[in-house]
FIDOKOL-356182 format. One record per atom (N, C-alpha, C): x, y, z; residue number from 1; atom name. Coordinates in nm, 3 decimals. Layout:
# residues N
<node><east>X</east><north>Y</north><up>Z</up><num>NUM</num><atome>CA</atome></node>
...
//
This chain:
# residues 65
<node><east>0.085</east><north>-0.118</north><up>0.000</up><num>1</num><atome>N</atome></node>
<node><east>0.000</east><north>0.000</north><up>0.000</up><num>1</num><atome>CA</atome></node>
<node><east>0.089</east><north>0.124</north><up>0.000</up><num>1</num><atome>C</atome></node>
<node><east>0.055</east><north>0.188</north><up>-0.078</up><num>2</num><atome>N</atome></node>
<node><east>0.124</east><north>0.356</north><up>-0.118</up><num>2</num><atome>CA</atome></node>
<node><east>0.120</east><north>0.433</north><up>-0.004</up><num>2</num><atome>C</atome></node>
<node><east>0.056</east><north>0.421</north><up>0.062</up><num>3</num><atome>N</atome></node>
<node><east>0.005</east><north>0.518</north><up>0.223</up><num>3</num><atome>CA</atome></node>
<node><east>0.072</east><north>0.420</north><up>0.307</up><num>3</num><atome>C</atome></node>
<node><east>0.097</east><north>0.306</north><up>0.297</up><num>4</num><atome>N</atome></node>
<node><east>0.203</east><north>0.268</north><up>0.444</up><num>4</num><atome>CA</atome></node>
<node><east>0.343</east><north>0.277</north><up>0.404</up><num>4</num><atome>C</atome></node>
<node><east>0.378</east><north>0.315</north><up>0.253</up><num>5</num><atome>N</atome></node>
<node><east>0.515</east><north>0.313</north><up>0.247</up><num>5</num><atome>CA</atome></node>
<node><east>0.530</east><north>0.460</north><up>0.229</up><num>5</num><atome>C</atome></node>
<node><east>0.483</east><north>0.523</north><up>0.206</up><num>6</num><atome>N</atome></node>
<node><east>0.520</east><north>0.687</north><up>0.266</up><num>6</num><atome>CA</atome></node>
<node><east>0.526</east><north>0.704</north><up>0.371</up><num>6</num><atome>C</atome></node>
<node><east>0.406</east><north>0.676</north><up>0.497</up><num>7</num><atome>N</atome></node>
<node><east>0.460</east><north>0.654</north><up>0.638</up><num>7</num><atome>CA</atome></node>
<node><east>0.576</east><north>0.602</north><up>0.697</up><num>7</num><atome>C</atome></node>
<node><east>0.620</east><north>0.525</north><up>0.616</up><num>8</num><atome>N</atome></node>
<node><east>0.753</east><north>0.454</north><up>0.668</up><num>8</num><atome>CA</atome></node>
<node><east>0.866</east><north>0.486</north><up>0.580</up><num>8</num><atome>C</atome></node>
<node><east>0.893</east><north>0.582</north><up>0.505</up><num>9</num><atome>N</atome></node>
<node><east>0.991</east><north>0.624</north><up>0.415</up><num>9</num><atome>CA</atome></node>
<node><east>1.093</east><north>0.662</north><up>0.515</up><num>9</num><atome>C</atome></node>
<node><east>1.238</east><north>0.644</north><up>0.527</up><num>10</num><atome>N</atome></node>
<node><east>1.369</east><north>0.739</north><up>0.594</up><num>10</num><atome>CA</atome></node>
<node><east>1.410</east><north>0.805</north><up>0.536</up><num>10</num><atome>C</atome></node>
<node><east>1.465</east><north>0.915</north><up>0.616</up><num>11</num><atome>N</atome></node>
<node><east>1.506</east><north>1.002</north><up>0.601</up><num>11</num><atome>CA</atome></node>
<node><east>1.548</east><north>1.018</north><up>0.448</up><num>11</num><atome>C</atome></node>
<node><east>1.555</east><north>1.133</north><up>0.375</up><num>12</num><atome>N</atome></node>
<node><east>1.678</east><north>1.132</north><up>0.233</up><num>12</num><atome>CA</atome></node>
<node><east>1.781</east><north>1.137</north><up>0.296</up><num>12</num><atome>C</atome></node>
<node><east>1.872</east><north>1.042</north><up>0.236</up><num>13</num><atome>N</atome></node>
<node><east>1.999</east><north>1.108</north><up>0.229</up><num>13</num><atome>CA</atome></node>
<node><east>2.112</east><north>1.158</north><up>0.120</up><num>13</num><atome>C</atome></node>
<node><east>2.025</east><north>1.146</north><up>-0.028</up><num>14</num><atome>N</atome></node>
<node><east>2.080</east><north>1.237</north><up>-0.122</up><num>14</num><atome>CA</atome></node>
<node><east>1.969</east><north>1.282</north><up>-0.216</up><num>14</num><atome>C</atome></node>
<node><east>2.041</east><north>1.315</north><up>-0.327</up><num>15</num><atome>N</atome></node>
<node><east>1.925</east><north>1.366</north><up>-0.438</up><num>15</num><atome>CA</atome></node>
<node><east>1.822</east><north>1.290</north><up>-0.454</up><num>15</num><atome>C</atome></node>
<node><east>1.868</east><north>1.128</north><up>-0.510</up><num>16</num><atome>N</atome></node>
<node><east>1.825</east><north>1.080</north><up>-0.534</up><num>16</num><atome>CA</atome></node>
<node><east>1.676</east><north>1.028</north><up>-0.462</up><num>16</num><atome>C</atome></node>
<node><east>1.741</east><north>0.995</north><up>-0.338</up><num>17</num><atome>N</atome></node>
<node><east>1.587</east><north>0.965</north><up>-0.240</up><num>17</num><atome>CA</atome></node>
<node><east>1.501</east><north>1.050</north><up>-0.221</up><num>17</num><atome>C</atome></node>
<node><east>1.575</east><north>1.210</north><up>-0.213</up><num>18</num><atome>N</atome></node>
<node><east>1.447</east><north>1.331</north><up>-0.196</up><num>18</num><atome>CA</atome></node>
<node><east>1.382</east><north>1.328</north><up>-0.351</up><num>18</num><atome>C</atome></node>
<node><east>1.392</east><north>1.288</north><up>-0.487</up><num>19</num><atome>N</atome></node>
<node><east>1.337</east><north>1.275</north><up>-0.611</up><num>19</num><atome>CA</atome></node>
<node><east>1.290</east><north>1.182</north><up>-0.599</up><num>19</num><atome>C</atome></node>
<node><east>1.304</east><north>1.059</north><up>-0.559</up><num>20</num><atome>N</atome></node>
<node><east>1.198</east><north>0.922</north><up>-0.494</up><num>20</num><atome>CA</atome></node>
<node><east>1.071</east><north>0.949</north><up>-0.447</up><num>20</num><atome>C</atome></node>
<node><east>1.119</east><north>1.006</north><up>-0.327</up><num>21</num><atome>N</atome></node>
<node><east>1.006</east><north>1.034</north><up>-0.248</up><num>21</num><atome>CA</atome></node>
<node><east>0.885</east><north>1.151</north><up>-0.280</up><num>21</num><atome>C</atome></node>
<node><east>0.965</east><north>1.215</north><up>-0.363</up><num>22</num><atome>N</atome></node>
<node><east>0.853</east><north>1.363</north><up>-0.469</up><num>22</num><atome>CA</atome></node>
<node><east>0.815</east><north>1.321</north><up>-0.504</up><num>22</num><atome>C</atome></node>
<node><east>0.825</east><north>1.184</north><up>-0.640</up><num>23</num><atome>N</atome></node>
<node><east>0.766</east><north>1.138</north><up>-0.733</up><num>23</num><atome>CA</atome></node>
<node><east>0.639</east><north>1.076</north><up>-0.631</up><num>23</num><atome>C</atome></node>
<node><east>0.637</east><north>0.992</north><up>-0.531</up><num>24</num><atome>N</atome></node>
<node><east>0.590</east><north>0.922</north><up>-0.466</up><num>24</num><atome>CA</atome></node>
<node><east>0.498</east><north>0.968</north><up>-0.393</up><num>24</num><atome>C</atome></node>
<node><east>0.512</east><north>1.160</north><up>-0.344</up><num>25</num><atome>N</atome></node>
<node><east>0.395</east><north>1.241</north><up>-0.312</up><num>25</num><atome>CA</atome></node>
<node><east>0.313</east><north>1.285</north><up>-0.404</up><num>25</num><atome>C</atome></node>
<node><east>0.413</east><north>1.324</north><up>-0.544</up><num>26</num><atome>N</atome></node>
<node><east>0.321</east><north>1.360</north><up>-0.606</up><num>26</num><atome>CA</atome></node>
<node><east>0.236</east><north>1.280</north><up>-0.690</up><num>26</num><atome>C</atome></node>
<node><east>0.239</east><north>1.099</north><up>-0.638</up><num>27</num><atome>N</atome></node>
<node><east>0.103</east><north>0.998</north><up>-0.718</up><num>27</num><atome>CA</atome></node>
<node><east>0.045</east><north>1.036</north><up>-0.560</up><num>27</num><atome>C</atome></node>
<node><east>0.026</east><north>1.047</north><up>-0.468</up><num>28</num><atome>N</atome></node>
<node><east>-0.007</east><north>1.077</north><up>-0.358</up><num>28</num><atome>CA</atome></node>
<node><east>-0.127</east><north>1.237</north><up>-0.354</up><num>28</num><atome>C</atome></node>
<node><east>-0.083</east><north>1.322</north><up>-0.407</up><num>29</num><atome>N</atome></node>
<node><east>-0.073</east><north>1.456</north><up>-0.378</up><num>29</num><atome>CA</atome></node>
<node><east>-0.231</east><north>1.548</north><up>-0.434</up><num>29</num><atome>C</atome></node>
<node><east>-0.312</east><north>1.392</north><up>-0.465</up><num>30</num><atome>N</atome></node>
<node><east>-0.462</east><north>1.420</north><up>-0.498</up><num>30</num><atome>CA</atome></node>
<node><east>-0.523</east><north>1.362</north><up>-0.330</up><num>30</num><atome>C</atome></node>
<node><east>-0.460</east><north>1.358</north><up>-0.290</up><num>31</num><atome>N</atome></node>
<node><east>-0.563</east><north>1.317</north><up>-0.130</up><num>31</num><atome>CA</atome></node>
<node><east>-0.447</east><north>1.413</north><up>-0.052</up><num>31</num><atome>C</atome></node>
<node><east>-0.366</east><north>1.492</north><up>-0.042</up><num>32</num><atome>N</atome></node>
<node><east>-0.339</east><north>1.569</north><up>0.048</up><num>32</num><atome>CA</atome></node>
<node><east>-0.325</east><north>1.721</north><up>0.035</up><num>32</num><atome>C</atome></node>
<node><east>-0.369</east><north>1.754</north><up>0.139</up><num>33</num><atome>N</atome></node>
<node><east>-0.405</east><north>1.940</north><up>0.107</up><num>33</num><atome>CA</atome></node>
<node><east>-0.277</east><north>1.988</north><up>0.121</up><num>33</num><atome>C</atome></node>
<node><east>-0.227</east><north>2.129</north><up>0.042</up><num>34</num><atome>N</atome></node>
<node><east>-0.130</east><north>2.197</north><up>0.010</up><num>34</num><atome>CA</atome></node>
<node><east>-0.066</east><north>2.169</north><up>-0.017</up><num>34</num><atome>C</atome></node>
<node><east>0.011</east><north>2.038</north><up>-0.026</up><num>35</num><atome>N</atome></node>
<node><east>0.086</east><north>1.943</north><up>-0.096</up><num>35</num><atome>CA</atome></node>
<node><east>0.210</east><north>2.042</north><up>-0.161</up><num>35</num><atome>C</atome></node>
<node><east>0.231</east><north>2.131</north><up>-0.207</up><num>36</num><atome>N</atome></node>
<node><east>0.333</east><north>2.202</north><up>-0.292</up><num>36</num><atome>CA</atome></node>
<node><east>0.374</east><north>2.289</north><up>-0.158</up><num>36</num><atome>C</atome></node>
<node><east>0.346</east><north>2.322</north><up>-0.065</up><num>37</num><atome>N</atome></node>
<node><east>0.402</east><north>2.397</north><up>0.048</up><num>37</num><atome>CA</atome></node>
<node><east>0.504</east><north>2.304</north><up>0.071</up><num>37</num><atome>C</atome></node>
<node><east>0.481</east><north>2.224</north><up>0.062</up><num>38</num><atome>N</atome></node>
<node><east>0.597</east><north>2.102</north><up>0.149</up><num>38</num><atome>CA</atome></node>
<node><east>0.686</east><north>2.037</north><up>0.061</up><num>38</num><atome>C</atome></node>
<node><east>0.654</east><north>2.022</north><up>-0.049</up><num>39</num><atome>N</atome></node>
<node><east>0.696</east><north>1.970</north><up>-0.141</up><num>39</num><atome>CA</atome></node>
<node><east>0.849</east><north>2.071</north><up>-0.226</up><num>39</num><atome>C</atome></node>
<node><east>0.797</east><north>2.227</north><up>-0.197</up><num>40</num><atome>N</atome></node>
<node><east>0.887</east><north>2.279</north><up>-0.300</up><num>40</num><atome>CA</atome></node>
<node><east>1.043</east><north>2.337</north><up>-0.199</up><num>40</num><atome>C</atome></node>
<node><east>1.024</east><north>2.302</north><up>-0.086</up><num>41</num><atome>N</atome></node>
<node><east>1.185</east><north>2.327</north><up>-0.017</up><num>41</num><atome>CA</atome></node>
<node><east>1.240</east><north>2.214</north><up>-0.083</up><num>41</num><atome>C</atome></node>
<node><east>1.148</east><north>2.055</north><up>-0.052</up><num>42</num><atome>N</atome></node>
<node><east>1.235</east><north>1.944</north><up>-0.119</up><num>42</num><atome>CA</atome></node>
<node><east>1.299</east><north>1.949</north><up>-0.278</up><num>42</num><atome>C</atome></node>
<node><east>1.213</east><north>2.000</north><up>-0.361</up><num>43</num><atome>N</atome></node>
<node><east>1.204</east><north>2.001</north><up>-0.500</up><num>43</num><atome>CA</atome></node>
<node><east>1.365</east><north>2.119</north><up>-0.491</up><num>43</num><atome>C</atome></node>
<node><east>1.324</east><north>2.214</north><up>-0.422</up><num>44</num><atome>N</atome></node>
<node><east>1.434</east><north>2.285</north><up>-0.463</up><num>44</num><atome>CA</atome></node>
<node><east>1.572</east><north>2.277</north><up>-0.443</up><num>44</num><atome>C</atome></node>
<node><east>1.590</east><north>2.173</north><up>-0.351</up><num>45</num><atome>N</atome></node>
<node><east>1.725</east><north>2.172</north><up>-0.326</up><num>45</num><atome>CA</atome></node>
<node><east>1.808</east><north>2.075</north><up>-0.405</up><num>45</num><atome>C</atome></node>
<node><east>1.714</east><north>2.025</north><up>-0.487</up><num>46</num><atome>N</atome></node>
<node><east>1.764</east><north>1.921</north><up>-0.616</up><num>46</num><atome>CA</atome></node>
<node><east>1.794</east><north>2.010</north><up>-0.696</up><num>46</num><atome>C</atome></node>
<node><east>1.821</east><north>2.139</north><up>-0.728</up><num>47</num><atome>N</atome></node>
<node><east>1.868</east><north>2.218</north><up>-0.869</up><num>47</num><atome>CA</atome></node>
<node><east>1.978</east><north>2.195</north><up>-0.891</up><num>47</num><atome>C</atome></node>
<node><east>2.016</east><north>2.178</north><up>-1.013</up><num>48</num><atome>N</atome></node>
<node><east>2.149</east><north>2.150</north><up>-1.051</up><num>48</num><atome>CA</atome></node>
<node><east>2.313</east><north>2.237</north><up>-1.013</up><num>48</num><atome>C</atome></node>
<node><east>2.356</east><north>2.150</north><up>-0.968</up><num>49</num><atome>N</atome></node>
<node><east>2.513</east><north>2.240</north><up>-0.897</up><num>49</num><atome>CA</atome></node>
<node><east>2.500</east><north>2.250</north><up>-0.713</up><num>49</num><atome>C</atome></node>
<node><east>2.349</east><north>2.258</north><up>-0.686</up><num>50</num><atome>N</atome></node>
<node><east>2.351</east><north>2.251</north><up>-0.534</up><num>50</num><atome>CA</atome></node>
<node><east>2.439</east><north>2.156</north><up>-0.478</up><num>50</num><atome>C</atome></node>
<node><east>2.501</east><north>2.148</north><up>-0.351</up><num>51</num><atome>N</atome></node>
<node><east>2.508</east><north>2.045</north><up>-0.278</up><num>51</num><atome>CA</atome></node>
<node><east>2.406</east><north>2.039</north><up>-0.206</up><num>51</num><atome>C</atome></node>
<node><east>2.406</east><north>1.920</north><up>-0.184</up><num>52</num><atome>N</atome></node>
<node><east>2.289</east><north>1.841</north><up>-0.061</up><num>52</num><atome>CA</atome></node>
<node><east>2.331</east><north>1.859</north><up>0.103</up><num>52</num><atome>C</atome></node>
<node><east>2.271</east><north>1.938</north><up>0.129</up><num>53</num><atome>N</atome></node>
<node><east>2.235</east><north>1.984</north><up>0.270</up><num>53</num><atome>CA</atome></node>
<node><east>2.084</east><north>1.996</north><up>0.312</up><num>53</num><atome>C</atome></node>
<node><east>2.052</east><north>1.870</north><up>0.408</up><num>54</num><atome>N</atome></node>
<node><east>1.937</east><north>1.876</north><up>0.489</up><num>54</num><atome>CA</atome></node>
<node><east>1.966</east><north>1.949</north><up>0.577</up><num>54</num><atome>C</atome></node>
<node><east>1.845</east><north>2.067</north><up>0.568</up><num>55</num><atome>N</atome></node>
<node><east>1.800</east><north>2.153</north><up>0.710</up><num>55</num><atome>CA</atome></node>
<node><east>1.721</east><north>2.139</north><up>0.746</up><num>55</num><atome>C</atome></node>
<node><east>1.716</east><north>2.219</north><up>0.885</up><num>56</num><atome>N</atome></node>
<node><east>1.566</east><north>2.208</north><up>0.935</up><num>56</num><atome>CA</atome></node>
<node><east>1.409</east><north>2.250</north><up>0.912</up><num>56</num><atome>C</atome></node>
<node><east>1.448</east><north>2.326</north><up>0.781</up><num>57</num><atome>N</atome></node>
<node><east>1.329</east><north>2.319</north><up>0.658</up><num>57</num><atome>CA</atome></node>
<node><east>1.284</east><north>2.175</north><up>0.637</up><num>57</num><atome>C</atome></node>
<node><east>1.406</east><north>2.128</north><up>0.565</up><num>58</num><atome>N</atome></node>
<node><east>1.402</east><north>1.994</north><up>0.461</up><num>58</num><atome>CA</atome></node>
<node><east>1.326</east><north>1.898</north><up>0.532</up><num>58</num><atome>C</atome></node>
<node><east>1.350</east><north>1.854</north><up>0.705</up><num>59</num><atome>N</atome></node>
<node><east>1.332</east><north>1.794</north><up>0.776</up><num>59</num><atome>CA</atome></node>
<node><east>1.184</east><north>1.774</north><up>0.866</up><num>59</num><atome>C</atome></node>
<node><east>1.169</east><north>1.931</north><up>0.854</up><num>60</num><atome>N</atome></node>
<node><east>1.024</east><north>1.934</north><up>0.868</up><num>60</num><atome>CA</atome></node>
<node><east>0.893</east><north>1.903</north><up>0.761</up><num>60</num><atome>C</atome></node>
<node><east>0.931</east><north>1.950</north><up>0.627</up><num>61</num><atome>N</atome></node>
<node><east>0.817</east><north>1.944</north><up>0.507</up><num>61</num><atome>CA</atome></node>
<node><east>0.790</east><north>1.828</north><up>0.526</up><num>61</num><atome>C</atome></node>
<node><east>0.958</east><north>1.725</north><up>0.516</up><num>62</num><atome>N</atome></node>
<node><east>0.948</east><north>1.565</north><up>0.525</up><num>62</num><atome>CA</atome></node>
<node><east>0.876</east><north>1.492</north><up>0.597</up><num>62</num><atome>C</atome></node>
<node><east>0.878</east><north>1.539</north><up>0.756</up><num>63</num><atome>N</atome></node>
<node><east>0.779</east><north>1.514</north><up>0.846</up><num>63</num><atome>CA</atome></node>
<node><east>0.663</east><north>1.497</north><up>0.854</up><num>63</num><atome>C</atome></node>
<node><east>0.610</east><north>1.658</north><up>0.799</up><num>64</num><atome>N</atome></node>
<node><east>0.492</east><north>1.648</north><up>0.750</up><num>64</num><atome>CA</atome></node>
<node><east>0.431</east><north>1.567</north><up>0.658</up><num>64</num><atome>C</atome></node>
<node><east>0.475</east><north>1.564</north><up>0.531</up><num>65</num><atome>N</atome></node>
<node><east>0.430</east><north>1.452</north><up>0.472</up><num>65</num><atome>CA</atome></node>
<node><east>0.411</east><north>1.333</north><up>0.483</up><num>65</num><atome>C</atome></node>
//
């Protein structure tokens, strides 16, 4: 089930898993409200040339979701 494996998703710990887990809210993101509030700290820190640094932004949206 799609709703117990988002509940149980860990932490990202690179690009790759925070783009996992987007794709995975956003088949999700028709049953949850505001959905793009939370979604676009994650989305953004994937731009090209960033390094990957989780903050305590990143950590909370994640939460939430």
């Amino acid at each position: 089930d799609t709703l117990e494996e988002a509940a149980q998703w860990r932490m990202p710990r690179n690009f790759n898993d925070v783009q996992r887990f987007n794709g995975m809210i956003q088949y999700l993101s028709q049953f949850l409200k505001d959905v793009t509030v939370y979604t676009a700290p994650l989305s953004s820190m994937c731009k090209n040339g960033k390094e990957f640094v989780w903050s305590d932004l990143q950590e909370k949206c994640f939460t939430e979701l």
